[in-house]
C-alpha positions, 0 to 999 in steps of 0.5 A, a space after each residue: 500500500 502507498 502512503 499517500 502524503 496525507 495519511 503520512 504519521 507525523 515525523 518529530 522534528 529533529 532536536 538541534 543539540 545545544 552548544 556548549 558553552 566556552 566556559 561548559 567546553 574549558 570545564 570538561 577539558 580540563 577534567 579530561 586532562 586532570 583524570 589522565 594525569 592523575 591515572 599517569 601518575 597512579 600507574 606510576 606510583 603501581 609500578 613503583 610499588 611493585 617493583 620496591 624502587 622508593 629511591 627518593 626520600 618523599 617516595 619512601 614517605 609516600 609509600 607508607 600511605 599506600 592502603 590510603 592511595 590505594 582508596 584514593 585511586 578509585 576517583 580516577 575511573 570514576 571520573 573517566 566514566 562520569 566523563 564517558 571515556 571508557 578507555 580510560 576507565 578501563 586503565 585507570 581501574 588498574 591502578 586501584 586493582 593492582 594496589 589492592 592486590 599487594 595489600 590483600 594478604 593484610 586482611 586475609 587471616 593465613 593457615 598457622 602452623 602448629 608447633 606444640 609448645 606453650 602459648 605467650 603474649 609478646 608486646 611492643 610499646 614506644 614510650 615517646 621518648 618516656 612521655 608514655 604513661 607508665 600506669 597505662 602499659 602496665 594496665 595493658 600487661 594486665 589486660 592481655 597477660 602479657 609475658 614479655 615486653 619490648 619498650 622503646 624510647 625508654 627514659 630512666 624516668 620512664 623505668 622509674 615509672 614503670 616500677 612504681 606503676 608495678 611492672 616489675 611485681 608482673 615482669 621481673 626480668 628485664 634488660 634495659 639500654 646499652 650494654 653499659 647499662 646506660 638510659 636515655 632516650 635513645 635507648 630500648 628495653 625488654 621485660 619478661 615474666 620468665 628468666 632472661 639473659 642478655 643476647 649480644 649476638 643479636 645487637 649491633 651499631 644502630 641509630 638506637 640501642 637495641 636490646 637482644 635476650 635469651 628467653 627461658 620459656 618452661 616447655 619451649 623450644 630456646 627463644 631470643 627475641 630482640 627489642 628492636 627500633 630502627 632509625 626513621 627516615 623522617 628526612 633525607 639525611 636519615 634514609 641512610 641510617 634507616 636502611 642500614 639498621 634495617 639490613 643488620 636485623 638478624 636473620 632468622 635462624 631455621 634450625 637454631 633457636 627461635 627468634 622474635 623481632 619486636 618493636 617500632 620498625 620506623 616501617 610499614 609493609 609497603 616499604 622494600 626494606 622491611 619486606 627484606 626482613 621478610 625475606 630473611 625468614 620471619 612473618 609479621 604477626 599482625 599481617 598473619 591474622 588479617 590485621 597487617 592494615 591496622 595502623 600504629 603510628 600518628 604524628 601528634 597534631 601541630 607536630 613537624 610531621 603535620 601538612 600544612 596543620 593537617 595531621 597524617 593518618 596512621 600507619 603500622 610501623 610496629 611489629 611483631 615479627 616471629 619465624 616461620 615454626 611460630 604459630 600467630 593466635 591473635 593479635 591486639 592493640 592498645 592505647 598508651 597515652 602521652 605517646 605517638 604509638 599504640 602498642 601492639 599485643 601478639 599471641 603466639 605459640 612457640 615450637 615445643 622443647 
């Protein structure tokens, strides 16, 4: 049949779009080009990352922020699909996948082995150069029946403090300072609930005196444990150090004595130097159960440390580090007022005698 004109259904009129405005056009332009920089720089920080290369002193702060920017890398693909550039969405989104990736052994509990030896509570504590409130870490040690404890920036009013608040009626063994017996800020200490004897084997030269023992747990397997504290890189000048006292920290000893490294690390997982650690044959604890994303360390506000008045969040530069034939039950934190650091309290057993 022929459509004559007349019978013809009417045809909508074409809809002429409107252009956009100068100001409308410079907008989305630069909302472009700002969502393919910020992808840039996200695929360059991954690879950065991925291959451990934080040469510089402000990569080797940035890094520490990784589970951060790891969140903050989602805005790019989602500006990029707001912005119908679906290419670019599809690059930005390895950005916060790939990141994702490395950091997903933090939150995932791992199978433990199962040593059969007797269970103990290790923890670590940085008293902030003594200012750290004595009562507190002894209510902690209550709190979680700790049976050894690793201090750093350990004061001799700090040890005074200590004693008064009781942590030796609880712990009565300890090693404190230098092997000179010398305290002062820089220097570290252990406190046990079972006999101890100094380790020099395991101190060496460092930025802070590091305090090393032998402990004799009933029913266990030889157990030494050093309270450990590297240098910080909190600038240039002091990367060298940082690294250098990173790279001493005794290896683990598979088939000698069971060692433990407890303390303020000045480091997160993120950094290479400390996944060297890793690799000389330890686990951290608190990555070993899932919590390896929880944050220790915080600047105190209006601190030098602060942006611009805005205080970083934090980041986990305490450690419990155990070796492989240790079995990780559980790990807690706690707040200890007047520091920058929280404590951290790990459950663990260690292989039988």
């Amino acid at each position: 049949m022929t459509v004559t004109p007349e019978t013809a259904p009417d045809t909508p009129p074409a809809v002429e779009e409107k252009p956009r405005r100068p100001v409308q056009r410079v907008a989305l332009r630069t909302a472009v080009v700002l969502t393919y920089a910020a992808t840039v720089v996200g695929l360059l920080y991954t690879g950065m990352r991925v291959l451990g290369m934080e040469v510089t002193w402000p990569l080797r702060t940035l890094v520490s922020y990784t589970p951060y920017l790891t969140a903050a890398a989602l805005l790019p693909p989602i500006a990029a699909a707001l912005l119908r550039r679906p290419k670019l969405a599809a690059v930005a989104i390895a950005v916060p996948l790939s990141l994702a990736t490395l950091l997903a052994p933090r939150f995932l509990a791992d199978e433990q082995p199962t040593p059969g030896g007797p269970e103990i509570t290790v923890a670590t504590a940085n008293m902030y150069f003594g200012e750290g409130d004595p009562a507190a870490l002894v209510a902690l040690v209550d709190e979680h029946a700790v049976d050894i404890l690793s201090v750093q920036e350990l004061t001799q009013a700090a040890v005074n403090g200590l004693d008064a608040a009781g942590l030796a009626e609880r712990l009565p063994y300890r090693e404190l300072g230098r092997v000179d017996g010398a305290v002062g800020a820089e220097a570290s200490g252990v406190y046990s609930r079972f006999p101890l004897t100094r380790n020099p084997a395991l101190e060496f030269e460092a930025t802070f005196a590091m305090v090393g023992v032998t402990v004799e747990v009933p029913g266990a397997a030889p157990l030494e444990l050093l309270g450990a504290h590297p240098g910080a890189p909190w600038a240039p000048s002091q990367v060298d150090f940082w690294l250098a006292d990173l790279a001493q920290l005794p290896p683990a000893t598979p088939d000698g004595a069971v060692r433990v490294i407890a303390g303020d690390l000045n480091s997160t997982l993120d950094h290479a130097a400390l996944r060297d650690v890793l690799d000389r044959g330890y686990r951290d604890a608190a990555e070993e159960v899932g919590q390896g994303l929880t944050g220790t360390w915080q600047p105190r506000p209006h601190s030098k440390l602060s942006l611009f008045g805005i205080t970083p969040p934090k980041v986990a530069l305490d450690h419990v580090l155990v070796d492989e034939r240790v079995a990780v039950l559980g790990v807690s934190y706690g707040d200890l007022p007047g520091a920058d650091h929280d404590p951290v309290i790990a459950r663990l057993t260690l292989p039988a005698e």
